[in-house]
N, C-alpha and C positions, 0 to 999 in steps of 0.2 A: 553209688547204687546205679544200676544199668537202668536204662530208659523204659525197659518193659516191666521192672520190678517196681519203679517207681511210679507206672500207670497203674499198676493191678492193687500196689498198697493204695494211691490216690483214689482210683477207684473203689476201694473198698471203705476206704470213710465216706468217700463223696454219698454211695448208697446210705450207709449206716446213718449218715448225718440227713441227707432227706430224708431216707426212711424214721426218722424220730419227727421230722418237720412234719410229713404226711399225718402223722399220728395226730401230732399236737393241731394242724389244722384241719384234719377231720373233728377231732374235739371238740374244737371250737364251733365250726361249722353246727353240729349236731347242739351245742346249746343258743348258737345265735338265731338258727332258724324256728325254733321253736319260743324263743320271743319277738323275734321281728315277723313282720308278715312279708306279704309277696311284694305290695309296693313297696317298702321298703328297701329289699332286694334291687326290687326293677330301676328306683334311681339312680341306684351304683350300677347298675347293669346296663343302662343307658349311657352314662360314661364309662365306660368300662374300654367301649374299643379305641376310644381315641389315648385314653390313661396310656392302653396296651401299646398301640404304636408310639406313644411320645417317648414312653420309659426305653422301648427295643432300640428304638432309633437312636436316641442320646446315648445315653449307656450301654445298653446291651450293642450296639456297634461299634462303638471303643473301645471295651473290653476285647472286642473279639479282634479290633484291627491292630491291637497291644502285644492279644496272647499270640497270637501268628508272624508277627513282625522277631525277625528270629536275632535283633541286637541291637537295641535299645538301650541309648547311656545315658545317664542319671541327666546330665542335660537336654540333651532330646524329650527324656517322659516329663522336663518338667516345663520344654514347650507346648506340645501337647497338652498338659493338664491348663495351663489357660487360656489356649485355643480354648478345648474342650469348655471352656465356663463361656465364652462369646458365641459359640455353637449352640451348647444347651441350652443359655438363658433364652432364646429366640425361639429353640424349638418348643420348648413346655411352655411355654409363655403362647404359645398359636393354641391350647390347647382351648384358653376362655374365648376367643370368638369362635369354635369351631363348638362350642356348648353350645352357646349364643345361636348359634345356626340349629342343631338339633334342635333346643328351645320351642325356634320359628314352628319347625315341622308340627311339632307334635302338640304346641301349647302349653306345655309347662316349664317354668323357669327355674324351678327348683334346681335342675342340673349345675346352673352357670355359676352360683356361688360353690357348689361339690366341685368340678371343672378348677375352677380357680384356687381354691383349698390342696387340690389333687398335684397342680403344676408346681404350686413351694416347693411340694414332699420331693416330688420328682427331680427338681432344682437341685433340691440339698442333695439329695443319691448321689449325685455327680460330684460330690466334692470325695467319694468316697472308689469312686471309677480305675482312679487309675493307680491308687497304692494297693487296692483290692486284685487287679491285672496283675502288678507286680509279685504280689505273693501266692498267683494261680503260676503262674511262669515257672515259679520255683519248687511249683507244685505242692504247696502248701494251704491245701487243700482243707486240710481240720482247721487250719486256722482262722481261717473265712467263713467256717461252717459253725463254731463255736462262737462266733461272733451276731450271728444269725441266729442260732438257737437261743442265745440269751436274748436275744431283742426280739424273739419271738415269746418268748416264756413270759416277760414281764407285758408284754402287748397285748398278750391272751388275759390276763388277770385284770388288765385295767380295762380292756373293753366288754368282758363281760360285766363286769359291774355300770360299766356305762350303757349298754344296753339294758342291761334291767333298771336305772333311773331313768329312762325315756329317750336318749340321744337318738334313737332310732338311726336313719340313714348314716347320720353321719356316726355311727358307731365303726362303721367299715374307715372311714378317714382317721378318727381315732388311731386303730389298729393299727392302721397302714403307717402314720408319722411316728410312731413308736418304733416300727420295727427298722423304719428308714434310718434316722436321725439315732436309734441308737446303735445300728448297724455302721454309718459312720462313724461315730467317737470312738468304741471297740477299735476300727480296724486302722484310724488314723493311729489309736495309742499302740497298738502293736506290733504297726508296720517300719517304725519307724523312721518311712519316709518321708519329706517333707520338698515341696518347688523351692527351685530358686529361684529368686526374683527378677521377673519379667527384665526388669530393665538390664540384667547380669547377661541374657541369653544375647547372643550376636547370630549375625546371617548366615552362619552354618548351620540352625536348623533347621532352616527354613524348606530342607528338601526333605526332610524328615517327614512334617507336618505337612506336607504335599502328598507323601506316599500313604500316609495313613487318613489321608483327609479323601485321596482316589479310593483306599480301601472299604474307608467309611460310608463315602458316598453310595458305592456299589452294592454295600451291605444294607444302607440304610430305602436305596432306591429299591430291594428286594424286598424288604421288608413294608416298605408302603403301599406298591403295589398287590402285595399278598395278603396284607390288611386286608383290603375290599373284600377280595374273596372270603378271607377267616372271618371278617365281622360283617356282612354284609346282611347275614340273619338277623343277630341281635339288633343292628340296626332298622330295621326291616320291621320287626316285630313290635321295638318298640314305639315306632311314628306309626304302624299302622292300629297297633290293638293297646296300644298304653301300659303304664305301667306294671299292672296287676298282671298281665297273661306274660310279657318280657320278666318279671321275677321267676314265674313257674318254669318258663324256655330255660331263662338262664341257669336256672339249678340244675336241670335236665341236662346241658352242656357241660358245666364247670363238672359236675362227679362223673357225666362221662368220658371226658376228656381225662379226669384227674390218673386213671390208671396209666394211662400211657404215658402223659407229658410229664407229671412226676420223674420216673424214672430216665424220659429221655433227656431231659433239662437238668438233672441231678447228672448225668455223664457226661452230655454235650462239652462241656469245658474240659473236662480227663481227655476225653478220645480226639477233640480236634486236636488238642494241646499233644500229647501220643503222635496222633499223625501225621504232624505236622512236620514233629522231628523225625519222619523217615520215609518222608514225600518223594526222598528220590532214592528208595531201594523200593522196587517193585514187590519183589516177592513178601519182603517184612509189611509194608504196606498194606496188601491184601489180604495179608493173614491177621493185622490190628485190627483190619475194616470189619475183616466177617465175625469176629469174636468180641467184638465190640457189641455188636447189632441180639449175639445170644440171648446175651444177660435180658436186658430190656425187652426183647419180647418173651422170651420162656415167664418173665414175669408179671408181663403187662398182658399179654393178649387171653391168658384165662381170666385175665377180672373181668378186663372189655365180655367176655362173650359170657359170664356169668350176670353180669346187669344187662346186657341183649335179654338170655333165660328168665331172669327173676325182677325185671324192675320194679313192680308192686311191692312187692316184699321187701326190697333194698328201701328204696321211698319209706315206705311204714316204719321198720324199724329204726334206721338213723335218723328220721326228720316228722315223723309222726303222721297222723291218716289225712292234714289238709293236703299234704306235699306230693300224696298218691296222686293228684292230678299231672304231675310233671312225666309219668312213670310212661306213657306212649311217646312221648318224645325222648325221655333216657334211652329206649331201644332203640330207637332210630341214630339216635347219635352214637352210640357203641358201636350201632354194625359200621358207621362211618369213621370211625376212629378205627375199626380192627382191619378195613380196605386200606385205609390210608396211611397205614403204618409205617408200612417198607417204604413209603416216598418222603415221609418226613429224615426216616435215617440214614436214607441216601444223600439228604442235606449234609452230613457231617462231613462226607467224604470231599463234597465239591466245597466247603469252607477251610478243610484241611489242605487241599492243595493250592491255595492263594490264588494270585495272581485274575486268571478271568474264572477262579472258580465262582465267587460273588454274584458277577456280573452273568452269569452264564446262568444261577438261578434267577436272576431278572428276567433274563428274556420268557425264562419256562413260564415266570408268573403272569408276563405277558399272554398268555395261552391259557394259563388256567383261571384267572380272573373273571373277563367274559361268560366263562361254563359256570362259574359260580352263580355269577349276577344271574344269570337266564335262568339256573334251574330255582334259585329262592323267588325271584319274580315270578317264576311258572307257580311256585309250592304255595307262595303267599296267598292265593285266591282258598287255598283251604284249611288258614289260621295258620298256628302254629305251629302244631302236627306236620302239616302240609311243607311249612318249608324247613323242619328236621329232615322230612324225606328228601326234600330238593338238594339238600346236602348229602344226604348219604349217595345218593343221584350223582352227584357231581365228582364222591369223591372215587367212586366205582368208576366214572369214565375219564380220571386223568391221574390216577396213581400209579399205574402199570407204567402208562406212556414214560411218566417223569422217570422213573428208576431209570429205565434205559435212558435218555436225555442228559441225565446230571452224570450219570455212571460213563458213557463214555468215551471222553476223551482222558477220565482216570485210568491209574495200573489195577482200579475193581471191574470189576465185568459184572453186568446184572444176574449172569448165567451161574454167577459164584455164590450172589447175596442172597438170592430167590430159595434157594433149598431152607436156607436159617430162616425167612418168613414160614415159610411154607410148612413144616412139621410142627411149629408150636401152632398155629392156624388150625389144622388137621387136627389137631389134640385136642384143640378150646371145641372145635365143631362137634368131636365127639362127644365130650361133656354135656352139650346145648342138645344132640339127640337122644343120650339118655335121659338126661331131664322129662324130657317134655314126653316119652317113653312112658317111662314110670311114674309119669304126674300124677293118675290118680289112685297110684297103688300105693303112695307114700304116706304115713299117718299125718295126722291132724294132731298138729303138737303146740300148735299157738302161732302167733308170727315169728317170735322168735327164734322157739324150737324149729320151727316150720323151715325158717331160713336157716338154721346152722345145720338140719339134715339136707338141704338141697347141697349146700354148699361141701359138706364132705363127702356125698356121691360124687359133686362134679369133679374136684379133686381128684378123689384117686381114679375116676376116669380118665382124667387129662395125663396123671401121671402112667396107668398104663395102655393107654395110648402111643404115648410119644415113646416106651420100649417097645413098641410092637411095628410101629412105622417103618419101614425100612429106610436105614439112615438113620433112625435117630439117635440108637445109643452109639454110634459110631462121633456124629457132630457133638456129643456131651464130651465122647475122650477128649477129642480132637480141643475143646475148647477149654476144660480145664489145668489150672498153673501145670506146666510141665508134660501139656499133650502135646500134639502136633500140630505149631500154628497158633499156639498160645500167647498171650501176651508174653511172657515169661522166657520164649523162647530165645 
């Protein structure tokens, strides 16, 4: 199978297998919050940003310095795998004094034992790192997603039940080492690879675990310092306003975020992995790049701008009438997720071309950090409303820049990628003006009623919008199996 036929099928489970997760953990979501309350929430959301970067850093940067490393022999991955266990154990293990320090701030301790709980689960993931890599490689993509879905499936059943006996916070640690520890056994029993033993391995691979340990680094130094930026809210929120207002932010975040990063996080591994293998044909290149980018926003940026339009009504109906307090901050973080889009997916292109792509997003985060910090410091004086906006503030004045930045010294040009934001953009905007248009010529049907008729106005505004664009049914040809510039081609 040719390398474009076996992106567009990988692709096509990789969606269909998140898009079943999305389901299953919006579900859940929708009965956990309506038994847990907002502190609740807020302790896990308290730990939440350090969990975020210990997990990317360990794992999610070995995976990624696995999937890109283009020949890797069964001895090599099985020095790596425990490197990787003297790496990991050090990294999630920094996770309990870096509670311990939140803790200080804010006066509650409750974190440090969730913190400590949170780094095992994290520990263990990693035993599962690199046969998981190996069977993304080979593009075996269902296989690692069915492994996932079961250990999602059985995770959801036993942690509802544990939240309705009282586990309260720790109902989310529950969930999570369920889905961890059984996402490792699955993928150990069906990958069936296994290390040799440390003592077997000699000084040839010693240059291996140097190349991928520089790879690491560079991915892991990107990713830390971009932390700050990404969580410098929640953190912010929670030492200055405590638990209860940090649950309400954080829900406001995770569902506005969830439309985009869903879909870009369910490709991410397809399209670098894609691009990887054809980093040095220009032209195939930039026709995987821009076609890549369609999919995920033609279907992410109407949700984004439909919770911009309706988040009272989104609030109400999935999480019930306490959670409408979260509903001025969901706007605020949608309009920042639907600025910030194009620069997250310009990531993919600078991870696909190796070598100083990693490092080259370091330096950009070097630049975008600071504007992070200043504008949630500037926002924090007006709660937590206040620093939603500081974000969207922030993400409005350094997403353009970074396209260009990450984009050029690749074979994509920004002037290539910009057209594919830009018409589904123009689409979701026109949906959000008729809305709000026809808001009060529209009946009074309930909340529910209420939100499924907004929701199929915006719809097929958005759909006849984006034929009416100039350009846009031309980029649909162009992008489906067997257009021009298709994966496929």
């Amino acid at each position: 199978m040719s390398t474009g036929k076996e992106s567009v099928r990988s692709g096509v489970i990789t969606v269909a297998g998140r898009g079943a997760q999305l389901i299953l953990q919006l579900g859940l979501a929708v009965i956990l919050q309506r038994i847990l309350t907002e502190e609740d929430v807020g302790v896990q959301a308290y730990v939440f940003p350090i969990a975020l970067l210990v997990q990317n850093v360990a794992n999610g940067g070995l995976q990624g310095a696995i999937i890109q490393h283009t020949g890797l022999s069964a001895v090599e991955a099985s020095a790596v795998f425990w490197a990787s266990l003297r790496w990991n154990a050090l990294v999630a293990f920094t996770m309990v004094p870096a509670a311990a320090l939140l803790a200080l701030i804010n006066g509650d301790t409750r974190v440090v034992p969730v913190a400590a709980v949170w780094a095992l689960i994290i520990f263990g993931a990693t035993f599962s790192a690199i046969p998981e890599a190996l069977l993304k490689r080979q593009f075996r993509f269902g296989v690692v997603l069915a492994a996932h879905l079961v250990a999602l499936v059985v995770s959801i059943i036993v942690s509802v039940f544990a939240a309705r006996a009282g586990a309260r916070y720790w109902t989310y640690l529950i969930q999570m080492a369920i889905v961890e520890f059984g996402r490792v056994a699955i993928i150990w029993k069906v990958s069936g690879w296994r290390p040799l033993p440390s003592r077997e391995l000699g000084d040839a691979t010693h240059e291996v675990v140097r190349e991928l340990r520089t790879y690491w680094r560079g991915f892991a130094g990107s990713r830390f310092v971009g932390w700050i930026g990404d969580q410098c809210d929640r953190l912010a929120v929670g030492a200055v306003f405590g638990f209860g207002p940090l649950g309400f932010y954080d829900t406001a975040k995770r569902w506005g975020t969830f439309a985009f990063i869903e879909p870009f996080l369910a490709l991410t591994e397809v399209a670098v992995a894609s691009l990887s293998r054809v980093r040095d044909d220009p032209v195939r290149f930039a026709a995987y790049a821009r076609n890549a980018f369609l999919p995920v926003l033609a279907a992410s940026l109407p949700v984004v701008a439909f919770l911009f339009a309706e988040p009272v009504g989104v609030m109400h109906v999935l999480f019930g009438e306490r959670w409408v307090a979260s509903a001025p901050m969901l706007r605020l973080i949608a309009l920042a997720i639907a600025i910030g889009s194009i620069g997250r997916l310009a990531q993919w292109v600078s991870l696909a071309v190796g070598g100083a792509g990693p490092h080259r997003q370091l330096r950009w985060t070097f630049v975008t950090t600071p504007i992070f910090l200043a504008c949630v410091v500037v926002g924090v004086r007006n709660g937590p409303v206040g620093v939603a906006a500081g974000v969207a503030v922030a993400n409005a004045l350094t997403s353009l820049p970074g396209v260009f930045f990450l984009l050029h010294p690749t074979h994509v040009k920004a002037r290539a990628v910009l057209p594919v934001w830009l018409v589904p953009a123009v689409a979701a905007t026109a949906g959000v003006v008729v809305l709000y248009a026809l808001d009060a010529r529209l009946p009074d049907a309930g909340a529910f009623g209420g939100l499924f008729v907004r929701g199929v106005l915006f719809v097929l505004t958005y759909a006849v919008a984006w034929m009416i664009i100039p350009g846009g049914r031309a980029m649909l040809r162009a992008a489906r199996p067997g257009g021009e510039g298709a994966l496929s081609a």
